[in-house]
C-alpha positions in Angstrom: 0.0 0.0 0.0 2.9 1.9 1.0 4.7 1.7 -2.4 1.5 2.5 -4.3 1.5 5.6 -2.7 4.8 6.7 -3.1 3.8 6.7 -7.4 0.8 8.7 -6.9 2.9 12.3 -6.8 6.4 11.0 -7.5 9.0 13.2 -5.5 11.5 16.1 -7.8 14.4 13.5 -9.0 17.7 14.1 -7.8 20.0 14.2 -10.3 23.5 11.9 -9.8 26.4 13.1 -8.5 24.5 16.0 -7.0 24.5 17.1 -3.5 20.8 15.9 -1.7 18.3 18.9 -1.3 16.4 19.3 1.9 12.8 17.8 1.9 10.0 19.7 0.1 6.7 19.1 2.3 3.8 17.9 0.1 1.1 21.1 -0.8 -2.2 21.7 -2.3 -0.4 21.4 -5.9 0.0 17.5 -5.3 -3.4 17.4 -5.5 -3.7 18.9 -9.2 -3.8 15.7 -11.2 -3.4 16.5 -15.0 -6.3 15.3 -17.4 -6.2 11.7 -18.6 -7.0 12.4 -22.1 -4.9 16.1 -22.2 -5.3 17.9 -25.7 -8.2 16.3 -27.0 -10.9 19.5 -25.6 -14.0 17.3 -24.9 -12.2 15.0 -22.8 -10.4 17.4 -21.3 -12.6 17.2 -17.7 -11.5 13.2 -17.3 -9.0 13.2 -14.5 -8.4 10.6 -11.9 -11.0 12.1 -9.1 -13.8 12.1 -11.7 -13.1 8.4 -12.9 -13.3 7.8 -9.4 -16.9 9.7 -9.1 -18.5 7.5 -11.5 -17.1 4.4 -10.3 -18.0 5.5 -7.1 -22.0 5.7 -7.9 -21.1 2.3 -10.5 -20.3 0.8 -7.1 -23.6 1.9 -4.8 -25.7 1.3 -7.3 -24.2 -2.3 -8.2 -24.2 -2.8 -4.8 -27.8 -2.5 -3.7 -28.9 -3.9 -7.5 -27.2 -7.3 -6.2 -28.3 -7.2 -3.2 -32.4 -6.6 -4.0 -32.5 -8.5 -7.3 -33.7 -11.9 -5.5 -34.2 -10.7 -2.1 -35.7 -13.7 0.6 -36.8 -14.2 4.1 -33.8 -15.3 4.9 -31.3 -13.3 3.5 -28.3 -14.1 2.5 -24.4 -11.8 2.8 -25.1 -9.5 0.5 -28.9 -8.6 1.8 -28.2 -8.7 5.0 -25.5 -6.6 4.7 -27.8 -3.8 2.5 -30.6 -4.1 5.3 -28.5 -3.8 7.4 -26.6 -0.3 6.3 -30.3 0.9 5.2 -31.3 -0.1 8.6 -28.5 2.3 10.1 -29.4 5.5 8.0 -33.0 4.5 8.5 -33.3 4.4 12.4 -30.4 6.5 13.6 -30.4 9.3 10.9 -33.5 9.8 9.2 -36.5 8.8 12.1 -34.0 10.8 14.4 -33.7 13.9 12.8 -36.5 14.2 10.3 -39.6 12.9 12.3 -42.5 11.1 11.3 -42.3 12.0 7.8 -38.6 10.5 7.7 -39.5 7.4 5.5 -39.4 9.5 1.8 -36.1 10.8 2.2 -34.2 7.6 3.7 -33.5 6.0 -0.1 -31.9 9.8 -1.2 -30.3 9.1 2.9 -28.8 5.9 2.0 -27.3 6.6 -1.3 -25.7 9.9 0.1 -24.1 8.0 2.5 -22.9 5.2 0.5 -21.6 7.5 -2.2 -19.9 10.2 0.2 -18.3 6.5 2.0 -16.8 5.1 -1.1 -15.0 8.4 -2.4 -13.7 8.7 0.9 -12.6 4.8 1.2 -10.9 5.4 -2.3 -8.5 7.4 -0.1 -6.5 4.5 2.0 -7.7 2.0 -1.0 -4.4 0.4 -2.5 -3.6 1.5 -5.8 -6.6 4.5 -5.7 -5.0 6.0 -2.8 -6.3 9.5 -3.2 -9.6 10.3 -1.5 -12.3 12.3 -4.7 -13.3 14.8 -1.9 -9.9 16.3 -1.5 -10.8 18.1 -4.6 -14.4 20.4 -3.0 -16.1 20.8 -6.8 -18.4 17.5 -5.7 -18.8 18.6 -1.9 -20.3 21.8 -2.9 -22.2 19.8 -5.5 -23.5 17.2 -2.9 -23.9 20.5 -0.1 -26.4 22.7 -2.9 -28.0 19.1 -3.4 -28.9 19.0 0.3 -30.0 23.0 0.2 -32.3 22.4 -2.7 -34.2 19.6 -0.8 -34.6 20.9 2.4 -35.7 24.2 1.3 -37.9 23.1 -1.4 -39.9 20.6 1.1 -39.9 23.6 4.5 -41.3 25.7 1.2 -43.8 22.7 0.4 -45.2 22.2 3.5 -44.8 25.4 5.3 -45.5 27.9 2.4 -42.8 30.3 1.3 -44.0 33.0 3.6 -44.1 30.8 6.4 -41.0 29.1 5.6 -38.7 32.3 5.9 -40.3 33.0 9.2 -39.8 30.0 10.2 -35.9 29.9 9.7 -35.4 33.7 10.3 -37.8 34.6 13.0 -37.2 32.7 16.1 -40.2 32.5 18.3 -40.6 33.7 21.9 -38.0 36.0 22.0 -38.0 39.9 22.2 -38.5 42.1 19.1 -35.3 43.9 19.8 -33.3 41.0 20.1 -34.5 39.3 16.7 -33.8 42.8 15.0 -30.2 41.4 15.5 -30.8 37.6 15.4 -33.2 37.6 12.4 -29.9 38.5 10.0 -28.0 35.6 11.6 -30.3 33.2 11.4 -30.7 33.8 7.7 -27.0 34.1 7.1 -26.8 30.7 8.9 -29.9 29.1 7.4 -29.8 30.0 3.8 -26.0 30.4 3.7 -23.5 28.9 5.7 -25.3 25.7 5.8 -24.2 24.7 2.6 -21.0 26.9 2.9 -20.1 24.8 6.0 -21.4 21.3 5.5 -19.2 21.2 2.1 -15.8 22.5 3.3 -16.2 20.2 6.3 -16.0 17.3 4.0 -13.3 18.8 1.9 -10.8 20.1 4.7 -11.0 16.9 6.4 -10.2 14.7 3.1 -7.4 17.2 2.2 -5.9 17.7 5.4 -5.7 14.0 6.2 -4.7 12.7 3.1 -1.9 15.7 2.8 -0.9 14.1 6.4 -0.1 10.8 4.8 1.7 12.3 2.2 3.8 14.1 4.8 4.9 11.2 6.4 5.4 8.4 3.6 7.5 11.3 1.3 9.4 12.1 4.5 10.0 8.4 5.0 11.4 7.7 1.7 13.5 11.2 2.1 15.1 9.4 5.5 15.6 6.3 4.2 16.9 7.0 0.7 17.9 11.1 0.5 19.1 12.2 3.6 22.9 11.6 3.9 22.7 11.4 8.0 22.6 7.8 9.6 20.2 8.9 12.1 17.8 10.1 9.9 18.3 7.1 8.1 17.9 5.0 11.3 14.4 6.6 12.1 13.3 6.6 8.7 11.3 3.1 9.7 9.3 5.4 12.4 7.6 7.5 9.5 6.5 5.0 7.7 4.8 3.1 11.1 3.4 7.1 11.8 2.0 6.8 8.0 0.6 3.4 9.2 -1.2 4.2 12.1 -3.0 7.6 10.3 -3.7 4.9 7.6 -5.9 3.2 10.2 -7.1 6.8 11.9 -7.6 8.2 8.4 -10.0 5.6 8.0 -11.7 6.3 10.8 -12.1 9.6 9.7 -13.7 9.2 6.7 -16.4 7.0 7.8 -17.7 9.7 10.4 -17.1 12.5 7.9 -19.6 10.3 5.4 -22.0 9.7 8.8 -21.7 13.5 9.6 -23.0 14.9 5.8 -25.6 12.6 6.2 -26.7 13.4 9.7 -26.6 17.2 9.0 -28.4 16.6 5.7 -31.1 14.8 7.7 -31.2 17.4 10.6 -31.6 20.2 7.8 -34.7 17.9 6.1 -36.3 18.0 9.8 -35.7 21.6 11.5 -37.3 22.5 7.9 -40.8 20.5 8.2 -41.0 21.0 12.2 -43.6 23.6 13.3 -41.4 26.0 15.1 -37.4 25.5 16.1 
């Protein structure tokens, strides 16, 4: 896995008979992967992170295709293992956060999730190694998604009037003080939701896959580059540090996948409740 990662952004060569340069940190520009099919202009927008959006939504949709095409009493791996992840974004996302009315949005719910998990899995994935949410064009794609819905159903069932009072004019409290909150709660209602639920997602890719990078480049610069023995001795120490923030960075981008989701859901529900 290790190895893999090392030819995603190959480091600057250094030519023979040279003297060794100090290490260059990995930055946002590792990031920029070129075009696939560079030069030819309608296939110019093919790049590694968009091959891996459409595999991505190949895979969910495969996925639950499989596992519903004979489905049985008694089901088998694959169906029990769809139930089962519906189950989750049924019970503890959707009836939590929306309410009664939770059972139309778990399907849109359940492929979110799925989706949002597999991009991020394609980060620590050998020979992928490169999570698609590092680059933010889908998480603000994914975050107007989520603004669309849950302002076109508080406009649907609450009426557009109603709807802007809702989320601007907070009950029960003083006219004075809602001359002041009534312009925050639309900046953060109408604005920073989206703003915030999509740079979320994207810092925490970028920032944790840029960490890995940091420690396996620095590695190979130990082991290979550096002409010190003790650098050379602790160069094994990076790569076990690029191990373990394998298995964190994992961690990670499950609860990043749960936490779009959740918010998503929480958005759906504060916007078809009565009053906040």
């Amino acid at each position: 896995m290790i190895s893999s990662l090392l030819t995603q952004v190959p480091a600057p060569p250094v030519p023979p008979g040279t003297p060794a340069e100090g290490f260059k940190a990995p930055g946002v520009e590792d990031f920029n992967l070129p075009p696939i099919f560079e030069g030819i202009p309608v296939l110019e927008w093919v790049d590694k992170v968009s091959i891996q959006f459409i595999v991505a939504a190949l895979i969910v949709w495969g996925f639950f295709a499989l596992a519903t095409k004979d489905p049985k009493v008694i089901p088998g791996r694959l169906q029990f293992l769809a139930e089962k992840f519906q189950g989750i974004v049924r019970d503890q996302i959707a009836r939590d956060n929306i309410g009664p009315d939770f059972r139309k949005y778990v399907p849109y719910l359940v492929a979110l999730f799925a989706f949002i998990l597999v991009n991020n899995v394609f980060g620590i994935l050998p020979f992928v190694q490169f999570p698609s949410f590092s680059h933010p064009g889908m998480a603000y794609a994914l975050a107007a998604i989520t603004w669309l819905i849950y302002n076109y159903v508080g406009i649907k069932k609450q009426g557009f009037g109603g709807y802007v009072q809702l989320m601007t004019w907070p009950p029960g409290v003083p006219g004075w003080v809602r001359v002041i909150l009534t312009p925050i709660e639309f900046l953060s209602n109408f604005i920073l939701r989206p703003v915030t639920l999509s740079l979320r997602l994207f810092g925490n890719m970028l920032a944790g896959h840029l960490l890995l990078l940091v420690f396996i480049f620095g590695g190979e610069y130990m082991l290979t580059v550096a002409d010190d023995l003790v650098l050379n001795v602790l160069s094994p120490f990076a790569f076990l540090f690029a191990i373990v923030m394998t298995f964190f960075e994992a961690f990670i981008q499950v609860v990043q996948a749960y936490i779009f989701t959740v918010l998503t859901a929480s958005y759906i529900g504060a916007s078809l409740a009565d009053e906040h």
